[in-house]
DRENROFI-635628 format. One record per residue (C-alpha): residue in one letter; x, y, z; residue number from 0. Coordinates in nm, 3 decimals. Layout:
BEGIN
@aa = a; u = X; v = Y; w = Z; i = NUM
...
end
This chain:
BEGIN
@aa = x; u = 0.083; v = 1.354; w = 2.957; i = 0
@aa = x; u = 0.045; v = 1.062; w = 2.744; i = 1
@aa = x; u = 0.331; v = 0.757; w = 2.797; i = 2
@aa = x; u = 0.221; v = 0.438; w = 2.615; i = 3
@aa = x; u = 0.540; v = 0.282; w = 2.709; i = 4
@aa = x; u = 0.655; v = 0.140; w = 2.400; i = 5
@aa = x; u = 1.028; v = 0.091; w = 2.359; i = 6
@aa = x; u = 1.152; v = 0.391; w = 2.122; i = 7
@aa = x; u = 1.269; v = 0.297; w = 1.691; i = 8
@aa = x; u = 1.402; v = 0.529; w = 1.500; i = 9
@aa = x; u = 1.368; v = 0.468; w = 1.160; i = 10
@aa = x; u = 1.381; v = 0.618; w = 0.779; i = 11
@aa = x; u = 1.155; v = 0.715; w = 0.498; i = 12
@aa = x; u = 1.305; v = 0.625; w = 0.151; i = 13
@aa = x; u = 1.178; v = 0.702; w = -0.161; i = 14
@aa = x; u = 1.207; v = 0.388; w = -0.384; i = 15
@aa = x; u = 1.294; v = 0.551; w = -0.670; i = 16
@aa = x; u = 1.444; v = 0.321; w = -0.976; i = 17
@aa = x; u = 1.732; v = 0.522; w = -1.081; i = 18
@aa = x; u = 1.968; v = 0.487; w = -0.979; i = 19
@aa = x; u = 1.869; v = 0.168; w = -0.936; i = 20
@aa = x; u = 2.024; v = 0.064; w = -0.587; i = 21
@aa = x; u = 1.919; v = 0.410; w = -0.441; i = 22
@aa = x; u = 1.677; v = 0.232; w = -0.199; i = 23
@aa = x; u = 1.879; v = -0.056; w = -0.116; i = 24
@aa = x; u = 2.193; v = 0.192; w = -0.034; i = 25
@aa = x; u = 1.982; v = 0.417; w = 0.169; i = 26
@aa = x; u = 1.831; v = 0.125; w = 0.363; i = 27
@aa = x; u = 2.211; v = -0.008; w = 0.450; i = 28
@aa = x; u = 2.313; v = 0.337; w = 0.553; i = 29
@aa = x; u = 2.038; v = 0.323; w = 0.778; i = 30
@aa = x; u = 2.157; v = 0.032; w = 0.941; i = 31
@aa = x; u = 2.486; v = 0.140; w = 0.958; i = 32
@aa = x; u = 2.360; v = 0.485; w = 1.153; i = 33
@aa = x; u = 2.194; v = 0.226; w = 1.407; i = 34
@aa = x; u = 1.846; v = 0.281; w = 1.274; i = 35
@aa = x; u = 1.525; v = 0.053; w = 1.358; i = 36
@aa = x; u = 1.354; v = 0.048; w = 1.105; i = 37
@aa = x; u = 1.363; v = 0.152; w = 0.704; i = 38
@aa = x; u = 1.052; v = 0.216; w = 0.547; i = 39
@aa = x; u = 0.932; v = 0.263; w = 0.148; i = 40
@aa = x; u = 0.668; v = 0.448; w = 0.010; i = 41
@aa = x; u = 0.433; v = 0.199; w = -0.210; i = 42
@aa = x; u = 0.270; v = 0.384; w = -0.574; i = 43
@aa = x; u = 0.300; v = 0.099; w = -0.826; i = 44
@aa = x; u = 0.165; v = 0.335; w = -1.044; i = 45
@aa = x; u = 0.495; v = 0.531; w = -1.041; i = 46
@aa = x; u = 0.698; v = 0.436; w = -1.313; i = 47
@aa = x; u = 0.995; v = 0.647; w = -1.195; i = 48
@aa = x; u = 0.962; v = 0.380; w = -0.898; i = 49
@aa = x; u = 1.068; v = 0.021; w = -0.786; i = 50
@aa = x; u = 0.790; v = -0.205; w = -0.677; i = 51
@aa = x; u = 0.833; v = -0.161; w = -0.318; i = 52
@aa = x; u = 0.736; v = -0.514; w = -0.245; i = 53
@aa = x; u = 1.018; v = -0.683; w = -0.437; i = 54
@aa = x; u = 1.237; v = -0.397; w = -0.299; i = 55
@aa = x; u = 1.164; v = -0.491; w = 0.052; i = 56
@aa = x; u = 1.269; v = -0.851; w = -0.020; i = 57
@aa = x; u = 1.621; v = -0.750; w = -0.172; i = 58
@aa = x; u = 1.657; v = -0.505; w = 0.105; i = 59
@aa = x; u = 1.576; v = -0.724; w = 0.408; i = 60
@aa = x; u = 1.834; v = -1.002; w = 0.193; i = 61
@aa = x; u = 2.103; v = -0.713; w = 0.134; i = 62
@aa = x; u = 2.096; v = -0.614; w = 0.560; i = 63
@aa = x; u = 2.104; v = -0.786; w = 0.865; i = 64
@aa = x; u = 1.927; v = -0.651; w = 1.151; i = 65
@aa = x; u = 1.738; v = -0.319; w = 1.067; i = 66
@aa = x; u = 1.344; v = -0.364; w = 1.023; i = 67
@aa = x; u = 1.152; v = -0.313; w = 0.691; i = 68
@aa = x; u = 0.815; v = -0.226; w = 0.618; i = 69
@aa = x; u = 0.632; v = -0.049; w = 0.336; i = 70
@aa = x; u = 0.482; v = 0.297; w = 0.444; i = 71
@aa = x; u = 0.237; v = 0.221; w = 0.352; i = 72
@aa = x; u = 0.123; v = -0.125; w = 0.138; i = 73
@aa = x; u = -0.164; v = -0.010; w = -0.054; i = 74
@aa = x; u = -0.428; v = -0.272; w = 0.024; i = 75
@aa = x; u = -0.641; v = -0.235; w = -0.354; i = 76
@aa = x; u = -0.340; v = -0.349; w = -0.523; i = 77
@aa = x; u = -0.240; v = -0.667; w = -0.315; i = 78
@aa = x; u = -0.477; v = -0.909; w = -0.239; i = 79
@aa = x; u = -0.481; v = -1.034; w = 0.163; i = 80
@aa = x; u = -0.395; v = -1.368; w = 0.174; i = 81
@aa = x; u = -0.151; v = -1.293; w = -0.104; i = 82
@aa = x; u = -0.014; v = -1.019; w = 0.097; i = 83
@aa = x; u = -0.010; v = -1.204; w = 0.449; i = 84
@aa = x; u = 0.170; v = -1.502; w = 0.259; i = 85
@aa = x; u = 0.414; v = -1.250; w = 0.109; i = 86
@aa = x; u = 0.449; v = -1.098; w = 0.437; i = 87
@aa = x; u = 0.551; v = -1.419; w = 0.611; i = 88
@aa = x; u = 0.790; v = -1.503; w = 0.349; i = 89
@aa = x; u = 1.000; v = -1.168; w = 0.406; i = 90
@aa = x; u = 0.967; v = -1.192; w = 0.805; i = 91
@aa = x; u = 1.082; v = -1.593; w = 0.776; i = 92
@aa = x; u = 1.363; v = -1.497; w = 0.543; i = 93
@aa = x; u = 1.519; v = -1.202; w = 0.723; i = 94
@aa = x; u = 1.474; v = -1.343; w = 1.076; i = 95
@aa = x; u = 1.191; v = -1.191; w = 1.192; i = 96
@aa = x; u = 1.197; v = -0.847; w = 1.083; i = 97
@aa = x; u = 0.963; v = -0.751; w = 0.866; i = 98
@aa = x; u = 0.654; v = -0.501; w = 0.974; i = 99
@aa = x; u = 0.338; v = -0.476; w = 0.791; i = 100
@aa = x; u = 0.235; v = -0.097; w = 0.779; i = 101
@aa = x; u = -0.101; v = -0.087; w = 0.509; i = 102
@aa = x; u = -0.391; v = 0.140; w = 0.437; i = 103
@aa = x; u = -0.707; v = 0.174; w = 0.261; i = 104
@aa = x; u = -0.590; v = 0.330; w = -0.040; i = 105
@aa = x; u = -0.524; v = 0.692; w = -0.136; i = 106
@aa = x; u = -0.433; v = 0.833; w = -0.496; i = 107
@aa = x; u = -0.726; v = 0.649; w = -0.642; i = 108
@aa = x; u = -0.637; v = 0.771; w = -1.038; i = 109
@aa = x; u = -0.358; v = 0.595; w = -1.038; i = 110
@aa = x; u = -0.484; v = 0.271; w = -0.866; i = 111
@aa = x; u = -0.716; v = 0.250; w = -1.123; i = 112
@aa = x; u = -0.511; v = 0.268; w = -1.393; i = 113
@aa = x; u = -0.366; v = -0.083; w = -1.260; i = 114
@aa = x; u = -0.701; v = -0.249; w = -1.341; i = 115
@aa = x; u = -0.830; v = -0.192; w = -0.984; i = 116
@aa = x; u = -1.189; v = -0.163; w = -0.967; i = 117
@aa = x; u = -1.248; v = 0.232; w = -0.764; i = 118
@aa = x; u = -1.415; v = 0.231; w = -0.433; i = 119
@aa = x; u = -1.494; v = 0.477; w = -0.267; i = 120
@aa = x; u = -1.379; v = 0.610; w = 0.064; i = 121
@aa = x; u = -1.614; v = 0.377; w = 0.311; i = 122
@aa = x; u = -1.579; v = 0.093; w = 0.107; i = 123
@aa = x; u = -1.215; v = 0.106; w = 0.094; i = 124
@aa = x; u = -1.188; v = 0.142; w = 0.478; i = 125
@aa = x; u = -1.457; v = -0.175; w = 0.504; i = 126
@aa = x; u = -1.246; v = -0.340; w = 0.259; i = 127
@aa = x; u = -0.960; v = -0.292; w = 0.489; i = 128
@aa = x; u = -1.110; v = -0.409; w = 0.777; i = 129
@aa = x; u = -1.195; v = -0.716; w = 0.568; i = 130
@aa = x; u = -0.833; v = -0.766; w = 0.480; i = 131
@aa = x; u = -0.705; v = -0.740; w = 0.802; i = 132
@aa = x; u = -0.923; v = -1.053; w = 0.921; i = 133
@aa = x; u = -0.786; v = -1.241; w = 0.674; i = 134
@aa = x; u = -0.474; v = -1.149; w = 0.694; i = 135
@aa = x; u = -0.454; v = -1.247; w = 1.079; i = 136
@aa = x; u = -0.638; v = -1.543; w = 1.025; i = 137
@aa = x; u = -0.397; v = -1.691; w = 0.767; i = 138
@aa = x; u = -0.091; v = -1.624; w = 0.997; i = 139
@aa = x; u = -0.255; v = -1.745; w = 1.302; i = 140
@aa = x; u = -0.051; v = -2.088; w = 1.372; i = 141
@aa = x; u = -0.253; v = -2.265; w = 1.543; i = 142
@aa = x; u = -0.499; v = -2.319; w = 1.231; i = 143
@aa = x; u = -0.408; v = -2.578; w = 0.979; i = 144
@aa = x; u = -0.679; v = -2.659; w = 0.755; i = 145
@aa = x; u = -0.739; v = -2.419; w = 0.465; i = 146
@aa = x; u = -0.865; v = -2.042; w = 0.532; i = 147
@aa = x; u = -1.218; v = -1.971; w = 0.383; i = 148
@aa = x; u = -1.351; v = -1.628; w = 0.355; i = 149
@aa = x; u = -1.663; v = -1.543; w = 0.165; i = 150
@aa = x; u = -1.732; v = -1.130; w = 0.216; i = 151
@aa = x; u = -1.844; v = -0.795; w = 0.007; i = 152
@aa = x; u = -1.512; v = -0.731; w = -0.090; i = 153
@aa = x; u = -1.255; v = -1.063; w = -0.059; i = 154
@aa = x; u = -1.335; v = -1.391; w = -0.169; i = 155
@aa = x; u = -1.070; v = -1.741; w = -0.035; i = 156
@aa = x; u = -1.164; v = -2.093; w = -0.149; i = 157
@aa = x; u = -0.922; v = -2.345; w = 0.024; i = 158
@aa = x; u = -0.674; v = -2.058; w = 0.073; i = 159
@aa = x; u = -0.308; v = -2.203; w = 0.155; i = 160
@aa = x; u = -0.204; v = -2.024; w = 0.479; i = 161
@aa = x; u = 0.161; v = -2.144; w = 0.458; i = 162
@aa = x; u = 0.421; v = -2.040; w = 0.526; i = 163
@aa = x; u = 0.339; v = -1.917; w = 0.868; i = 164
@aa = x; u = 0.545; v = -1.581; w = 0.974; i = 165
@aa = x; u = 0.850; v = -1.628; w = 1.170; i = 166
@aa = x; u = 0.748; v = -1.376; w = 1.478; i = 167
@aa = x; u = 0.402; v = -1.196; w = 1.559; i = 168
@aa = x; u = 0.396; v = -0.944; w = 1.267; i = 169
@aa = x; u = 0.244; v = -0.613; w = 1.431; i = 170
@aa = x; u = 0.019; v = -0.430; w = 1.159; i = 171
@aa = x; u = 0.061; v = -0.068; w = 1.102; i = 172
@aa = x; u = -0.230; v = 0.190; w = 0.981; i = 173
@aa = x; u = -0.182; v = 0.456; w = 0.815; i = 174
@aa = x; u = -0.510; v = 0.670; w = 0.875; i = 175
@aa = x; u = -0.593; v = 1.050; w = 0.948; i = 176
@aa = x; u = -1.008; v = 1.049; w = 0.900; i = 177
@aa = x; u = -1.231; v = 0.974; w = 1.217; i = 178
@aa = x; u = -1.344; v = 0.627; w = 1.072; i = 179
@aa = x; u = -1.026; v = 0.465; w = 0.976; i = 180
@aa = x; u = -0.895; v = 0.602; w = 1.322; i = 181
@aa = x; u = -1.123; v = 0.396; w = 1.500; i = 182
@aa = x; u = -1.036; v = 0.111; w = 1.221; i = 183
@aa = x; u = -0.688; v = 0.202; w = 1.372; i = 184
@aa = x; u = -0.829; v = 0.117; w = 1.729; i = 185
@aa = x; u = -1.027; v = -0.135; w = 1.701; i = 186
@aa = x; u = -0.845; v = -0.361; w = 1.515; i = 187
@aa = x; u = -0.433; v = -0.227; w = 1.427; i = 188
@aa = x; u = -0.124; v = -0.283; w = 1.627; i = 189
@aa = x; u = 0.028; v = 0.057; w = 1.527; i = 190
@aa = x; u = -0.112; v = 0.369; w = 1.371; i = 191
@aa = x; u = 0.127; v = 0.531; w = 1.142; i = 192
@aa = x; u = 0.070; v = 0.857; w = 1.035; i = 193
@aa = x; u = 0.281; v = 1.176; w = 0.911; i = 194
@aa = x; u = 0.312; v = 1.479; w = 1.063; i = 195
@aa = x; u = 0.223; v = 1.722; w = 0.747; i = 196
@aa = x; u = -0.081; v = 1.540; w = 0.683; i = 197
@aa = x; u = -0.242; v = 1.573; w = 1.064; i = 198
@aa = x; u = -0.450; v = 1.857; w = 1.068; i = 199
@aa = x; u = -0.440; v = 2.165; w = 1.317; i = 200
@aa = x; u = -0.058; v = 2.059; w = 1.449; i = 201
@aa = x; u = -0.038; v = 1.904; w = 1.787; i = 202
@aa = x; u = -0.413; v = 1.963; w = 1.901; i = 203
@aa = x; u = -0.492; v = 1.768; w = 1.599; i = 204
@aa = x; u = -0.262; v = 1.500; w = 1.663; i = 205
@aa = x; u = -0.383; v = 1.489; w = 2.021; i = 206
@aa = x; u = -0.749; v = 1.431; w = 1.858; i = 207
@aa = x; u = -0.635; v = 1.163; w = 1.665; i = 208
@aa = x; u = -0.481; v = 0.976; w = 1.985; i = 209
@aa = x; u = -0.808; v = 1.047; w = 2.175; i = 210
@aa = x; u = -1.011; v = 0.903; w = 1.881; i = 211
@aa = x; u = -0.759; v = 0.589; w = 1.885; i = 212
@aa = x; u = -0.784; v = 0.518; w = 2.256; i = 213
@aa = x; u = -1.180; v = 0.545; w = 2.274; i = 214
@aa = x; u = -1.183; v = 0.288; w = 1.970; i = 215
@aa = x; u = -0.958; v = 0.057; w = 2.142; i = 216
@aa = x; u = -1.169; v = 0.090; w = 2.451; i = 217
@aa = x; u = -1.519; v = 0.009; w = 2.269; i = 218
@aa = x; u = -1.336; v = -0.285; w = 2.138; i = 219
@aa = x; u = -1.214; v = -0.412; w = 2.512; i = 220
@aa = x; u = -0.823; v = -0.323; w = 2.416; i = 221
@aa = x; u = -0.591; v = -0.130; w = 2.634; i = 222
@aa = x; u = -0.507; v = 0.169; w = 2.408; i = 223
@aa = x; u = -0.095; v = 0.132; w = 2.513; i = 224
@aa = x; u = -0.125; v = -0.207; w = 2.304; i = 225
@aa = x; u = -0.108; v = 0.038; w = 2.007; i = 226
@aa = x; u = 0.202; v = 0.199; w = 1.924; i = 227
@aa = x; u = 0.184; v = 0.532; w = 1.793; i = 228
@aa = x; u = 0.465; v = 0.585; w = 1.493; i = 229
@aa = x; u = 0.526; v = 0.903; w = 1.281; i = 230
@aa = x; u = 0.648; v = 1.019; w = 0.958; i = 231
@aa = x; u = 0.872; v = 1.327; w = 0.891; i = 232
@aa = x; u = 0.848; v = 1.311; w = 0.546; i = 233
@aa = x; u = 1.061; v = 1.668; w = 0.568; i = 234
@aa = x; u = 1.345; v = 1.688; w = 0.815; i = 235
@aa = x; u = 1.642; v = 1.898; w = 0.768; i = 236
@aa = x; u = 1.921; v = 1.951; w = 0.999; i = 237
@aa = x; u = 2.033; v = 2.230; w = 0.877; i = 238
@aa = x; u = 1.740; v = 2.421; w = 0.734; i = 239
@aa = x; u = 1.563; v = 2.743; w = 0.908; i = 240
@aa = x; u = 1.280; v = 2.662; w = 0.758; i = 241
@aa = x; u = 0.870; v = 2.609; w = 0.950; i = 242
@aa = x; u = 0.877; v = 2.223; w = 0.947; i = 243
@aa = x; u = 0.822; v = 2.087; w = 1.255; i = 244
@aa = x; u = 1.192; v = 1.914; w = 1.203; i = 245
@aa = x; u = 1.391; v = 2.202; w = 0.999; i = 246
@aa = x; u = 1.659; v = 2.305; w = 1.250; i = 247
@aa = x; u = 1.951; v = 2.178; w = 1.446; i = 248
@aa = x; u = 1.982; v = 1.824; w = 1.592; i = 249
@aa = x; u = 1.932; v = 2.019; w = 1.966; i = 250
@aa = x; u = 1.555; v = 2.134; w = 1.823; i = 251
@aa = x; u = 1.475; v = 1.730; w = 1.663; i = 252
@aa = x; u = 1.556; v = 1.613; w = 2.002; i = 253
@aa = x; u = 1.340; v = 1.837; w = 2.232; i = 254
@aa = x; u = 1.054; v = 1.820; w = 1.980; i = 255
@aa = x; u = 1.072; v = 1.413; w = 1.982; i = 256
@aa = x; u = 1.150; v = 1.381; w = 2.325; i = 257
@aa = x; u = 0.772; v = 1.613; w = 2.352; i = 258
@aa = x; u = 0.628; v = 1.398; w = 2.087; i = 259
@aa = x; u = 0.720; v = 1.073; w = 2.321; i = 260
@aa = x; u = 0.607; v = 1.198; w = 2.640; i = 261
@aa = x; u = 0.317; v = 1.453; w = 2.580; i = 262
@aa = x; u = 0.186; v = 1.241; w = 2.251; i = 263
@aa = x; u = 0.270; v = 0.897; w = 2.334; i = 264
@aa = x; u = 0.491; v = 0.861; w = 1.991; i = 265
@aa = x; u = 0.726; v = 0.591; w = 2.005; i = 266
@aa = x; u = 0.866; v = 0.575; w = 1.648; i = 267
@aa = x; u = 1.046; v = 0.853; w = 1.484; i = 268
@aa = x; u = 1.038; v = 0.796; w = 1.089; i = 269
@aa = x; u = 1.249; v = 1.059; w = 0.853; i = 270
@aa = x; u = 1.263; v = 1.085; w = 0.517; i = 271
@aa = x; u = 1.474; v = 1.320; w = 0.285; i = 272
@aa = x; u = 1.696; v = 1.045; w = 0.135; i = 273
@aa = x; u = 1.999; v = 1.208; w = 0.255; i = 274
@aa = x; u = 2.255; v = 0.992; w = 0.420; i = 275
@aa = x; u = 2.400; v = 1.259; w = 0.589; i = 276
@aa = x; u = 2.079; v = 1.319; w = 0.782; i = 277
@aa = x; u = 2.045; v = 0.999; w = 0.893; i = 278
@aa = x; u = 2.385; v = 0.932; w = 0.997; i = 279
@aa = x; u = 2.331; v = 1.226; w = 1.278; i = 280
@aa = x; u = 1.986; v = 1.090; w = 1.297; i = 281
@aa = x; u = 2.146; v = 0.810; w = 1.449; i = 282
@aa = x; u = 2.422; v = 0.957; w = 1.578; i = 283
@aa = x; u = 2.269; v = 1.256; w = 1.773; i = 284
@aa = x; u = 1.936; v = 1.238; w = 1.793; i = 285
@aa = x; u = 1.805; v = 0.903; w = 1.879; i = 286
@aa = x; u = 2.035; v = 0.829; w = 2.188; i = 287
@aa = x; u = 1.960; v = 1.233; w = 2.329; i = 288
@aa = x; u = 1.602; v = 1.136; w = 2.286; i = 289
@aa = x; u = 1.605; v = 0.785; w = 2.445; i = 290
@aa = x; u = 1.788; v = 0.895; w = 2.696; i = 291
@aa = x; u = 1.533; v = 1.232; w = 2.770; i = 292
@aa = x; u = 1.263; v = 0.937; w = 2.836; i = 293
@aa = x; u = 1.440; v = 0.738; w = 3.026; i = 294
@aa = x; u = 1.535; v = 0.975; w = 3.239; i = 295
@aa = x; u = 1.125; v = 1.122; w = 3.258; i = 296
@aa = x; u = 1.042; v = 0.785; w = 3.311; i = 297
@aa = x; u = 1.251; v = 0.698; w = 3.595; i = 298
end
């Protein structure tokens, strides 16, 4: 059994999809109102059927009042780190506190480019990444006033302003499947932040991944519970028959999450779907049967 701890979120997937043009924003308030965590947006730039999910997360976080937002996932080629980090503390000052930074090394490369992004391949994108983080916690680090400096392969800060400063800790979320941006994900993230569909061979796979996680946090003098484990359903259907590992009644979610939480450590439950219905009972059902499952296995 693997228990990290973590208090349990609950949280959505939305698509941020232009028209109609308040779909994201709507789905993010329904979320709050079904007593969600956390609402999350996809980020592809290179979408034009979508909104830029950073300016989305800035209307949403202004249009709600207590639920969390995060992209899932920022993709790192496309926004430069102290940029980003700045941007970041500007949403998380604004809102109170509430904004999360999930980010990753860049997938969907085609499109990327086509944004005037120089390609890199897969090891330089994850050494980029690493590169970014370091930044990115040094210019939020409050206890450093003068100007941030950076001079590596892949980022380059003269003077850098690190103003403003972020109104709470911001925890960083990975996204990352392969063995060396899992041990990125050790080494170095607050949260790894993954979906379900894309972890291969099921829950032996996903138990690899953890394993991987905790040895990198290890080598790198962490505890490995300082590293919340999150997940994506990117298909969930309550009323579907179907083979996803969430297509069935709200009974089969919450015995499947409560295993995910106890046997898997997972202590955020992320849907998407972009029905409202679904995440009504999401919130409804689901998250206080599962909280309550823990609890109890806890005490």
């Amino acid at each position: 059994m693997t228990d990290y701890g973590h208090d349990l979120l609950f949280g959505s997937f939305v698509t941020p999809v232009a028209q109609p043009a308040r779909h994201g924003v709507d789905l993010a308030v329904v979320s709050e109102q079904a007593g969600l965590d956390l609402v999350t947006f996809q980020d592809h730039p290179y979408q034009s059927s979508f909104h830029d999910t950073s300016t989305l997360l800035t209307y949403v976080a202004a249009q709600t009042k207590k639920i969390a937002v995060s992209a899932n996932v920022t993709s790192l080629p496309l926004r430069p780190p102290l940029g980003l980090a700045r941007a970041a503390a500007t949403v998380d000052r604004l809102s109170g506190g509430r904004f999360r930074l999930g980010i990753g090394a860049g997938a969907f490369w085609d499109g990327i480019a086509r944004l005037g992004v120089r390609r890199l391949t897969t090891g330089q994108g994850i050494s980029a990444l690493k590169e970014a983080i370091g930044i990115i916690r040094d210019a939020w680090d409050p206890s450093e006033q003068a100007p941030l400096n950076h001079d590596g392969p892949f980022y380059r800060v003269i003077d850098g302003d690190r103003a403003p400063y972020a109104h709470h800790p911001i925890p960083i979320w990975v996204g990352s499947y392969k063995p060396r941006m899992l041990a990125l994900t050790g080494a170095l993230a607050d949260g790894w932040l993954p979906s379900i569909e894309y972890i291969d061979g099921g829950l032996q796979g996903l138990a690899d991944a953890n394993d991987r996680i905790d040895d990198a946090a290890r080598e790198a003098g962490r505890e490995p519970a300082e590293i919340r484990r999150l997940m994506n359903f990117m298909r969930a259907d309550l009323t579907s028959t179907g083979q996803g590992f969430l297509d069935g009644p709200a009974r089969l979610w919450i015995d499947r999450l409560t295993l995910l939480a106890l046997d898997h450590g997972i202590s955020a439950f992320i849907i998407g779907g972009d029905d409202p219905s679904t995440l009504a009972r999401f919130g409804a059902e689901v998250a206080p049967a599962v909280r309550e499952n823990v609890a109890q296995a806890r005490r």
